[in-house]
C-alpha positions as CSV (number, residue, x, y, z in Angstrom):
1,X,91.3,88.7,95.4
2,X,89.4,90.1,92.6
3,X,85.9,92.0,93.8
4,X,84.9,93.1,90.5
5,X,85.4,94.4,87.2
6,X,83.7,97.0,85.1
7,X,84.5,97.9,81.5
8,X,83.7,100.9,79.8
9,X,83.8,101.4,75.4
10,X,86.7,98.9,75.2
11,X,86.6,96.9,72.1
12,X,83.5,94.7,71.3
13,X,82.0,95.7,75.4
14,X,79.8,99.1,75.9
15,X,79.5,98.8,79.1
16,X,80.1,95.7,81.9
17,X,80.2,94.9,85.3
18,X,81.0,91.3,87.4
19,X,81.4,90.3,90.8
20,X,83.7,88.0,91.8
21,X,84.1,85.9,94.7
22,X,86.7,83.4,96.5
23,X,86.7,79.9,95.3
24,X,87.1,78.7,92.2
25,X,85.0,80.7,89.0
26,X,84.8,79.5,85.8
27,X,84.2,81.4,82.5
28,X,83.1,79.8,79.6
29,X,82.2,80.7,75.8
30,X,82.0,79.9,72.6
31,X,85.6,80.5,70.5
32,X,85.9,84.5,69.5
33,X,83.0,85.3,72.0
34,X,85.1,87.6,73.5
35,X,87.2,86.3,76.7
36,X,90.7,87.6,75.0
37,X,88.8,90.3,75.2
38,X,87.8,90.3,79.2
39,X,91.8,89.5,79.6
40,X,92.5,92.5,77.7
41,X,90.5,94.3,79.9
42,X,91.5,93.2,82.6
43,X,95.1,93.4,81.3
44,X,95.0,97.4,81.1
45,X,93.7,97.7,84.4
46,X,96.9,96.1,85.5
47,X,99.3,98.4,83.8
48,X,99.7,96.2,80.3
49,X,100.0,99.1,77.6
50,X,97.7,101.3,75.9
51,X,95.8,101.1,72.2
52,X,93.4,104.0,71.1
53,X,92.4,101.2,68.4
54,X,90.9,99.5,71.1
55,X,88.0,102.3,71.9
56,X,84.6,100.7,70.9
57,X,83.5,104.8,70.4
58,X,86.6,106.6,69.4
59,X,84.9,109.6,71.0
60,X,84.3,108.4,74.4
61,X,87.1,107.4,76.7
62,X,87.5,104.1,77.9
63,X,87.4,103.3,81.5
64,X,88.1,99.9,82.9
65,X,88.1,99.7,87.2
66,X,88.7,96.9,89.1
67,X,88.2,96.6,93.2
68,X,90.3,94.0,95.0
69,X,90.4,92.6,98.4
70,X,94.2,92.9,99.5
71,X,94.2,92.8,103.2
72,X,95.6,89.3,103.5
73,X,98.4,90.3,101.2
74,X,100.6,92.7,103.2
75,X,100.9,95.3,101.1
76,X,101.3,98.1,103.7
77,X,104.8,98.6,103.3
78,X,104.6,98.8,99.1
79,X,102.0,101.1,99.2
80,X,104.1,103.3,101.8
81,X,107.1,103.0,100.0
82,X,105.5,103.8,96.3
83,X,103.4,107.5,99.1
84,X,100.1,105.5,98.4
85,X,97.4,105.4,100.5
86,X,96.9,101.7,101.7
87,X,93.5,100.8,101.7
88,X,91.9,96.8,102.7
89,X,89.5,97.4,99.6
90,X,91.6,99.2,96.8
91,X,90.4,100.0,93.6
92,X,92.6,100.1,90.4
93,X,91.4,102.1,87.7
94,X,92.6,102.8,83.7
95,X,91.3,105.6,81.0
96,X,92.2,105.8,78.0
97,X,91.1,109.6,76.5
98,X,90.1,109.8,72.8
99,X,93.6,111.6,72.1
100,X,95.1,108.0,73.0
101,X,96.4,109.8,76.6
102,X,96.5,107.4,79.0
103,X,95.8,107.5,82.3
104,X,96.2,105.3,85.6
105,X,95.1,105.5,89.2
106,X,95.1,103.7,92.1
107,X,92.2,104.8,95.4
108,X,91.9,107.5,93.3
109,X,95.3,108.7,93.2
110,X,97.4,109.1,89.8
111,X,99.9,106.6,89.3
112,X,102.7,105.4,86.9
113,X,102.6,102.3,84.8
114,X,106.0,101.0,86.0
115,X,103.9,101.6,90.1
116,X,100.8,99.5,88.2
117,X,102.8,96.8,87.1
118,X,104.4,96.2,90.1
119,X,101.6,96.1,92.2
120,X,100.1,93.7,89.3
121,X,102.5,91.2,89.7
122,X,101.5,91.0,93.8
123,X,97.6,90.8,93.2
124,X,97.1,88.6,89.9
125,X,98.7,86.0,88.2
126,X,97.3,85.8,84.7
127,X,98.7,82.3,83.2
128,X,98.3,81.2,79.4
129,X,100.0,78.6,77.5
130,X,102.8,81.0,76.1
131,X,103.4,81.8,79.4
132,X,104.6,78.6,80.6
133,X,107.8,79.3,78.5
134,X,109.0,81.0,81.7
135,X,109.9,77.4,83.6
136,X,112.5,77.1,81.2
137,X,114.1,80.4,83.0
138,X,116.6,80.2,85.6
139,X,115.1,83.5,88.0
140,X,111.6,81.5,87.9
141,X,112.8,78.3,88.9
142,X,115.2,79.9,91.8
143,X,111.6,81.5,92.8
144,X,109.8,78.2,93.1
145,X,112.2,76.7,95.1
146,X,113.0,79.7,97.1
147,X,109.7,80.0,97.9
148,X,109.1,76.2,99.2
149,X,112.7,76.7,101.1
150,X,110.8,80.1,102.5
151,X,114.2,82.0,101.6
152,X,113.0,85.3,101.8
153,X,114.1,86.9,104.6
154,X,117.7,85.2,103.5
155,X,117.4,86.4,100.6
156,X,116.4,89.9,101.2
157,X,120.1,89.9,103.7
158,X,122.0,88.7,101.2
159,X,121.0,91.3,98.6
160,X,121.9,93.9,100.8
161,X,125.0,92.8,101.0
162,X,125.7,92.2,97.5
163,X,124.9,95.5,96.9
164,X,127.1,96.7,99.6
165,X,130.1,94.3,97.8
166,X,129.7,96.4,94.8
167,X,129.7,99.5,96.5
168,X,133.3,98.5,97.7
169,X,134.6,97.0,94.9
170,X,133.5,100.2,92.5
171,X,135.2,102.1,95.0
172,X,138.3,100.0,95.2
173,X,138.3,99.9,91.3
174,X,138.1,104.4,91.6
175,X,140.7,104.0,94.0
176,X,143.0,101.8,92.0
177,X,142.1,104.1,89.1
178,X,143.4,107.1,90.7
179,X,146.1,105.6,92.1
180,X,147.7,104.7,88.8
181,X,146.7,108.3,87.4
182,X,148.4,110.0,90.8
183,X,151.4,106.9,90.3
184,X,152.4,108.6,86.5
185,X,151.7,112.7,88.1
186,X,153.8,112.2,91.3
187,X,157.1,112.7,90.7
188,X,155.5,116.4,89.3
189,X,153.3,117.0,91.8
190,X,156.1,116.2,94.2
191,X,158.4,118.8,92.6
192,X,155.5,121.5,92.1
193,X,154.8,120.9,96.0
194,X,158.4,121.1,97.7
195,X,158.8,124.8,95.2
196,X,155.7,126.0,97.0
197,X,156.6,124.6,100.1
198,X,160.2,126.0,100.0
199,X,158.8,129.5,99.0
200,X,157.4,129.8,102.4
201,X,154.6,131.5,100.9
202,X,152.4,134.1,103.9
203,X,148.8,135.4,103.1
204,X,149.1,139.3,102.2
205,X,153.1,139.0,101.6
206,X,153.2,140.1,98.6
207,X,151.1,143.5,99.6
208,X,153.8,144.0,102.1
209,X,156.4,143.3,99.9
210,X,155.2,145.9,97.1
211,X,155.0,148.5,99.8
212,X,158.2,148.2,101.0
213,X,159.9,148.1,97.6
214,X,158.1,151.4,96.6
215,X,159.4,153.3,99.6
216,X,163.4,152.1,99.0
217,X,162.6,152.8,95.1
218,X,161.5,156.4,95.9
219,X,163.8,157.3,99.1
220,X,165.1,160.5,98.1
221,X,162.2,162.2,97.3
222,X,160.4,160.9,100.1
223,X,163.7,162.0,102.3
224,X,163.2,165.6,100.7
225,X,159.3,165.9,101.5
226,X,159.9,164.6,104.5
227,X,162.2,167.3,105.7
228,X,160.6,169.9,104.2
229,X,157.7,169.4,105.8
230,X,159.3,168.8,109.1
231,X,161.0,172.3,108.7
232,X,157.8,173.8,107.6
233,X,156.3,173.1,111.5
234,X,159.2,173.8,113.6
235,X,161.1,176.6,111.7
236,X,161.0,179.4,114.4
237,X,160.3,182.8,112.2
238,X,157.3,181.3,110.4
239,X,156.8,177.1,111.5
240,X,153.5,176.3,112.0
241,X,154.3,175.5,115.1
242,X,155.4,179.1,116.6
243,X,152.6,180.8,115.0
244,X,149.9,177.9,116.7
245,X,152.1,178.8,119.9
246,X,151.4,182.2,119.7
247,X,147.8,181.9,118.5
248,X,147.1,179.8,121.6
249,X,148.5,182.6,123.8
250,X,146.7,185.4,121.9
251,X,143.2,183.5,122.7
252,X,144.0,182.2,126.0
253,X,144.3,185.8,127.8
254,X,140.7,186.1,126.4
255,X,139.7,182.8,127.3
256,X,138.2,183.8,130.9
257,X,135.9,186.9,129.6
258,X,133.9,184.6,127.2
259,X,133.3,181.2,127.3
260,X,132.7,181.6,123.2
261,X,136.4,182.3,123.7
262,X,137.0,179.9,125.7
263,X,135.8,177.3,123.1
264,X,138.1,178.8,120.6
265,X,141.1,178.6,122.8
266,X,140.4,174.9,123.6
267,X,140.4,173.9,120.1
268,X,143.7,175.1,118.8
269,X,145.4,173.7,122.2
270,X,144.1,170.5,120.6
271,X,145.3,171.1,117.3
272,X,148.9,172.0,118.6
273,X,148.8,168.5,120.8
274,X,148.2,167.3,117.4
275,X,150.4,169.2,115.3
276,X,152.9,168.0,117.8
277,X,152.5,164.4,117.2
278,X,152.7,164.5,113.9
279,X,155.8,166.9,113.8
280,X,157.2,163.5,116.1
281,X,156.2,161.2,113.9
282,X,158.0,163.3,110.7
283,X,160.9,163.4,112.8
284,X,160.6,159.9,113.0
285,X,159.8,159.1,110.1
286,X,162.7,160.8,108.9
287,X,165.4,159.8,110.5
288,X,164.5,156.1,109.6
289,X,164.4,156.4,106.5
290,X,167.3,155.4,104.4
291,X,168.6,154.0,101.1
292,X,169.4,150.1,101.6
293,X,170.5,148.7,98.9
294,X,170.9,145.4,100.2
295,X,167.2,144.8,101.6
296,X,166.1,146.7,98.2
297,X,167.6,143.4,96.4
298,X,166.2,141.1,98.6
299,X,162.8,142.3,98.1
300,X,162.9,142.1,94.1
301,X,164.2,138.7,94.6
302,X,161.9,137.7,96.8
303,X,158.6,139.2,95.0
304,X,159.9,137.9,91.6
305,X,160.1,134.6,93.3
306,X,156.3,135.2,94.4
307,X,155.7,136.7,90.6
308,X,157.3,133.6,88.7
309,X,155.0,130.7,90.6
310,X,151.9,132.9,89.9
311,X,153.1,133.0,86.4
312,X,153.6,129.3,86.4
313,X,150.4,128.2,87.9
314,X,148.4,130.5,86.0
315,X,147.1,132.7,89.3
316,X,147.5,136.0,90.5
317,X,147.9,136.0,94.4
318,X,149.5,134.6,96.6
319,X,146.9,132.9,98.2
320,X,145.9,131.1,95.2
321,X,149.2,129.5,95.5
322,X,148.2,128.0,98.7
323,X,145.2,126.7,97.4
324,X,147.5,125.1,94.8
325,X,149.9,124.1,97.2
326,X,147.4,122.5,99.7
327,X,146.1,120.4,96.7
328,X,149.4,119.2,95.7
329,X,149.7,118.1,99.1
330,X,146.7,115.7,99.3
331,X,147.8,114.4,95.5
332,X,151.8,113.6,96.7
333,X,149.9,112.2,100.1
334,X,147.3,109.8,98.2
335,X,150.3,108.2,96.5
336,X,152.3,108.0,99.7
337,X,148.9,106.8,101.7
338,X,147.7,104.8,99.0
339,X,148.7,101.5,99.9
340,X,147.0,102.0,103.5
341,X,143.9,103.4,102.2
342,X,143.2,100.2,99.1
343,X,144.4,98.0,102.1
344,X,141.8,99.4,104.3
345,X,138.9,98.9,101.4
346,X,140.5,95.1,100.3
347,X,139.4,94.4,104.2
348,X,136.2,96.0,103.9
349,X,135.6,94.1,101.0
350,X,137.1,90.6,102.2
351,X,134.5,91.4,105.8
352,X,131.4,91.9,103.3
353,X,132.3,88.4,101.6
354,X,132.6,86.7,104.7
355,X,129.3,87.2,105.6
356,X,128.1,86.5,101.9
357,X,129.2,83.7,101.9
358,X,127.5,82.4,105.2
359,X,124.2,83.5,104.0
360,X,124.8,81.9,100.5
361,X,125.5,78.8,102.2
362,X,122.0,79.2,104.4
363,X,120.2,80.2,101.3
364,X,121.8,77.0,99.5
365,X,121.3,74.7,103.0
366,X,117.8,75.4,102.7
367,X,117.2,74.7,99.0
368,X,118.8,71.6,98.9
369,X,116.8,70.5,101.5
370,X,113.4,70.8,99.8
371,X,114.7,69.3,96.6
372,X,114.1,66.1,96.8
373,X,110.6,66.5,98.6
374,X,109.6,69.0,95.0
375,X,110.5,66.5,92.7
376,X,108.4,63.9,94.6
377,X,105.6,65.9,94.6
378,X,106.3,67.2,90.9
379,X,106.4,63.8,89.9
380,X,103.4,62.6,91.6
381,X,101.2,65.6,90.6
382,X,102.2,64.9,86.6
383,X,101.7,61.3,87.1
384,X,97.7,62.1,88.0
385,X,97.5,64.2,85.2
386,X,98.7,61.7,82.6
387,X,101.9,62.0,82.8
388,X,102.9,58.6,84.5
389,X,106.9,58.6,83.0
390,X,107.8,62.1,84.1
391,X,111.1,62.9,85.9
392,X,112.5,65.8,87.1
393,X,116.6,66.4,87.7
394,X,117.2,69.4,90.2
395,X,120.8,69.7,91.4
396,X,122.3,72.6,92.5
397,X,126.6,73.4,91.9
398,X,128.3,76.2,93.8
399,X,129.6,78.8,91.6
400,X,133.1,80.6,92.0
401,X,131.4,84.4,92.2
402,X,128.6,85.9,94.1
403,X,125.0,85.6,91.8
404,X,122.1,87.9,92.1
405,X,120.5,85.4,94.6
406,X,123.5,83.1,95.9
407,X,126.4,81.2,94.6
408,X,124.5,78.6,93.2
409,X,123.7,77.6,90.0
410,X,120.8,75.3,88.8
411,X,120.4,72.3,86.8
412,X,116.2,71.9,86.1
413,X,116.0,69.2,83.4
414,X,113.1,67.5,82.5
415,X,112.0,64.1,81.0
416,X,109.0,62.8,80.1
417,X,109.5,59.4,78.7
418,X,110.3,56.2,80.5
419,X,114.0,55.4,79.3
420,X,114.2,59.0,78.1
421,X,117.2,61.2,78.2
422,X,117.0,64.9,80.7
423,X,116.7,67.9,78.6
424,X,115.9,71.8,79.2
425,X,112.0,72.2,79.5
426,X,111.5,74.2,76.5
427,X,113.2,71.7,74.9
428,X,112.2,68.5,75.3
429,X,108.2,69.4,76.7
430,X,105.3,70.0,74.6
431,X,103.0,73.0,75.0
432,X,100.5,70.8,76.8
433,X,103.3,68.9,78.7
434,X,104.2,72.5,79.8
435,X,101.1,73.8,81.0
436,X,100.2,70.7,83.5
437,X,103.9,71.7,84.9
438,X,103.2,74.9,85.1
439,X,99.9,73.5,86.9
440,X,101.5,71.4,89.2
441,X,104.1,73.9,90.2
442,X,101.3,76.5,91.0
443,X,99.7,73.6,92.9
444,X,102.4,73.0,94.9
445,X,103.0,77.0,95.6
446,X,99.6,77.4,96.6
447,X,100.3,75.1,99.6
448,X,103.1,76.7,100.8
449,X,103.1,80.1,100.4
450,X,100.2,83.0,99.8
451,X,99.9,83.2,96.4
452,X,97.6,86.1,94.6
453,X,94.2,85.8,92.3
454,X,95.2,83.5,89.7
455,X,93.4,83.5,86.8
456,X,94.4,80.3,83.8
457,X,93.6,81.2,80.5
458,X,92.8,77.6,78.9
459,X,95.6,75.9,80.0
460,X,93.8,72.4,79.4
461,X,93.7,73.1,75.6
462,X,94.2,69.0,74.3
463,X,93.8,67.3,77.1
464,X,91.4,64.3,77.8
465,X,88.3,63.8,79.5
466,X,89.9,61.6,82.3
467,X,92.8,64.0,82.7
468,X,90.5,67.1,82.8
469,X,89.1,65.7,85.8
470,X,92.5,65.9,87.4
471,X,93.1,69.5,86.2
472,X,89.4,70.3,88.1
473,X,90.3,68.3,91.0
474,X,94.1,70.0,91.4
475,X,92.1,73.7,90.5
476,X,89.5,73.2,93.4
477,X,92.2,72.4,95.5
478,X,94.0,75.4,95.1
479,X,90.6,77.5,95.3
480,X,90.7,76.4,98.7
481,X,93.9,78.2,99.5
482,X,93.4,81.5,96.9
483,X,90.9,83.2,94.7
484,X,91.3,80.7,91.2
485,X,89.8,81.9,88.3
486,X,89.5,79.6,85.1
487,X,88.7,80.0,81.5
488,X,88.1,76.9,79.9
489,X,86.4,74.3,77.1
490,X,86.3,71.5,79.3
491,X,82.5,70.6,80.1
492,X,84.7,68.1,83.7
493,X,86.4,72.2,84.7
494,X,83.5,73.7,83.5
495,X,81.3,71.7,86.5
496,X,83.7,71.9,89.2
497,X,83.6,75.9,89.9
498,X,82.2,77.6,92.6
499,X,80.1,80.1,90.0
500,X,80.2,80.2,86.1
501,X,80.0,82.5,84.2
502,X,79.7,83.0,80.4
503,X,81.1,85.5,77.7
504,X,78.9,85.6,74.6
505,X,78.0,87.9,71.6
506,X,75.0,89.4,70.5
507,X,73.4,91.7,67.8
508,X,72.2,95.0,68.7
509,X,71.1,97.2,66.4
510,X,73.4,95.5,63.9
511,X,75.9,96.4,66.0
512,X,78.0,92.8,68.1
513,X,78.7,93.7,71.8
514,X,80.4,91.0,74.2
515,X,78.7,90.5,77.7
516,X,79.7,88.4,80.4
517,X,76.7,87.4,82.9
518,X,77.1,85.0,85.7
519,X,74.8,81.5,85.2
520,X,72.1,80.5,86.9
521,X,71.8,76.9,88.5
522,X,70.0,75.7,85.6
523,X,71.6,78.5,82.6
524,X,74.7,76.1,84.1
525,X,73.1,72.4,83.3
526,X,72.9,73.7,79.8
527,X,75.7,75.5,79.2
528,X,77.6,72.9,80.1
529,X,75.5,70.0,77.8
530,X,76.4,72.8,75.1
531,X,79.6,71.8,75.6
532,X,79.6,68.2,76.1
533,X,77.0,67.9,72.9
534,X,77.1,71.1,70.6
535,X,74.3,73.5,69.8
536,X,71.7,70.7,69.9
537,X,71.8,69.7,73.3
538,X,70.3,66.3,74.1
539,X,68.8,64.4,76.7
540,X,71.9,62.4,77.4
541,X,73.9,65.8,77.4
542,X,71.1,66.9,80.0
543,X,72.1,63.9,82.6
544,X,75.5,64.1,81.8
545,X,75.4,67.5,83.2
546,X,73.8,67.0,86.0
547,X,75.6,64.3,86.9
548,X,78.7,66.3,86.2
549,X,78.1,69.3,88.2
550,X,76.6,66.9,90.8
């Protein structure tokens, strides 16, 4: 419920604060006193938008704060889910800086309009006469009678699933998508893959390849070297191997006086073992080399083969073929696979609406069932606020495709003559016919489920004396179920609150400022003979008031 509210610079107030408490409060004034203002007030502190125009003192900021008792509303989970601190007293709080910056916070903690508004819509209900244009809309009449049928938890199911449903079906819809692209590219792709796949293409091949065909391209020369060098070690006047044969011997007759010697010796024994092993692998090398003419044509076939496909996929290696090739692969597969995979998501998709459907029909069980009790009560409610002829028709059809909440679909007409024919709300219910609907709805609502702070901004505009008394009677009721807060011109709602209070004007300075104060017991008797009588109150206007709020 609504603790308090103070209001800082904003339009005609310098400064204000109220308390609140539980019940029924009633605010009262004279017309242009200021309680658009107070709504306006109370309206930024909920998230409603900014106006630097509104600053009583374009140099000072404007601060508005509001403290709220939420701890029967079970918040914890929004405030968790929105990284707020939940606290059982929270405070809301709006600046507005001179700049026109705006500036929200919530326990102390900056927060975003679109967090504000949201958390408005759980805390206060702020209901004028425009505002009753919303029974004429589908989404608020599903919520009345969702609420009575206490479909939340249904609902909440089936919304998950729905969303799951769409999830499938976009992904179906991709699928099908691709499918037709891969359909028109596969006969391509299929021929771009088997090339690949026939080239039998190996990682570092073409390295290989290139090697090989530079030795058979340059096998005479290589022959030539080859031998040379091979005659070079062994020849036996001056090979490099006879004159490391008779170095060794030289140094290892001196090998035993010295071991400096010794040293010496051991060393060019190890480059002769060397020597040797490379004279082998000349010899080798030699004798297998050889002009093939043959295998010299297979390898420019074969690495022209390799340099064509990089040519015609725009890559330079032969691993970047694979690449290709692998994706060519999963492309011919998708089409080949296709069928099983769209298959596979058509049952996913058929599963999900299975179960849709038996929560629909739950959700739809449920509302059917508290149809007829609503438009009883509807009925009766309007009846006591002079409305004796009114009749409700509420039927709900099933539709063919999944809704946002359910397959069905709603039929709310309205009549509210005897003899008269059903028509939509907005059109064939005045404003005040529309207001004591609203009224009797939020009546209803308030006996069923916890409903937040709500606050009616003269919603008894042209009614009757005798009726008013019904509106007071139906507004006490609900005050014993919720925090109800009322601004009114009725002297019969004036007298049934809980506390009164009163929004006026006055001259300071030459300067109007709008203050609210809460009214004594007898600032009460004759406010409210004000309002039965005019500014000259009379005796008669005295009793009546007394007897009124007696």
């Amino acid at each position: 419920m609504l603790a308090s509210i103070s209001i800082q610079n904003y339009a005609l107030i310098n400064q204000l604060s109220i308390d609140f408490t539980d019940g029924l409060s009633i605010i009262t004034g004279e017309t242009g006193a200021g309680k658009s203002i107070l709504l306006g007030a109370l309206g930024l502190v909920l998230g409603n938008r900014a106006d630097v125009s509104t600053l009583k003192d374009t140099s000072k900021k404007c601060v508005v704060e509001a403290h709220l008792a939420i701890s029967n509303y079970h918040l914890q989970d929004f405030f968790t889910s929105v990284d707020l601190d939940y606290e059982p007293q929270t405070i809301l709080r709006r600046e507005i800086l001179p700049s026109g910056k705006s500036r929200a916070f919530v326990n102390d903690t900056p927060v975003t309009l679109s967090v504000l508004n949201e958390l408005k819509s759980k805390l206060i209900d702020v209901h004028s006469q425009h505002q009753t244009l919303e029974l004429s809309d589908t989404n608020f009449q599903f919520h009345i009678i969702d609420a009575l049928a206490k479909n939340s938890v249904k609902l909440a199911s089936y919304q998950r699933g729905l969303k799951q449903l769409h999830v499938y079906q976009r992904e179906l819809q991709e699928l099908e998508t691709s499918q037709r692209e891969a359909n028109q590219q596969y006969d391509y792709n299929l021929h771009l893959f088997n090339e690949l796949n026939e080239a039998k293409l190996i990682v570092d091949e073409q390295e290989e390849l290139e090697e090989k065909l530079e030795k058979l391209n340059n096998v005479e020369e290589i022959q030539l070297n080859l031998s040379e060098a091979v005659h070079l070690a062994t020849t036996d006047e001056i090979g490099i191997q006879t004159l490391l044969y008779t170095l060794e011997n030289r140094l290892q007759k001196i090998a035993p006086y010295s071991k400096e010697y010794e040293e010496i010796s051991n060393r060019i024994t190890s480059i002769k073992i060397e020597l040797d092993d490379i004279v082998s692998e000349l010899e080798d090398a030699t004798e297998s080399i050889d002009s093939n003419p043959v295998e010299l044509e297979q390898l420019n076939d074969r690495l022209q083969l390799l340099y064509n496909l990089q040519k015609k996929h725009y890559v330079n290696s032969v691993a970047e073929l694979l690449a290709i090739q692998k994706v060519l692969a999963e492309k011919v597969d998708q089409v080949e696979n296709a069928e099983q995979v769209i298959n596979q998501k058509l049952k996913q998709i058929d599963e999900v609406s299975t179960k849709l459907n038996e929560v629909a029909n739950q959700i739809s069980t449920t509302r059917k069932k508290i149809l007829p009790n609503l438009k009883k009560e509807l009925e009766h409610l309007l009846s006591d606020l002079g409305m004796p002829e009114a009749r409700f028709s509420i039927e709900l059809s099933t539709s063919d495709t999944f809704l946002s909440n359910g397959k069905d679909k709603l039929s709310f007409l309205f009549s509210a003559n005897k003899g008269g024919s059903f028509g939509e709300l907005k059109k064939v219910a005045s404003g005040g016919e529309l207001s004591r609907i609203m009224l009797a709805i939020k009546k209803i609502l308030s006996e069923n489920i916890q409903l937040p702070t709500i606050i009616f901004d003269e919603i008894d505009t042209g009614v009757s004396g005798e009726i008013s008394n019904k509106i007071a009677k139906i507004m006490q009721e609900m005050s014993q179920q919720m925090q109800v807060i009322t601004i009114t011109h009725l002297p019969q709602i004036a007298a049934k609150g809980n506390q009164h209070y009163k929004v006026y004007k006055e001259d300071v300075a030459g300067v109007t400022t709008t203050n609210l104060k809460q009214l004594s017991e007898d600032e009460r008797i004759v406010e409210i003979a004000e309002m039965l009588s005019g500014k000259k109150i009379s005796e008669s206007a005295i009793t009546h008031a007394k007897e009124l709020l007696n």
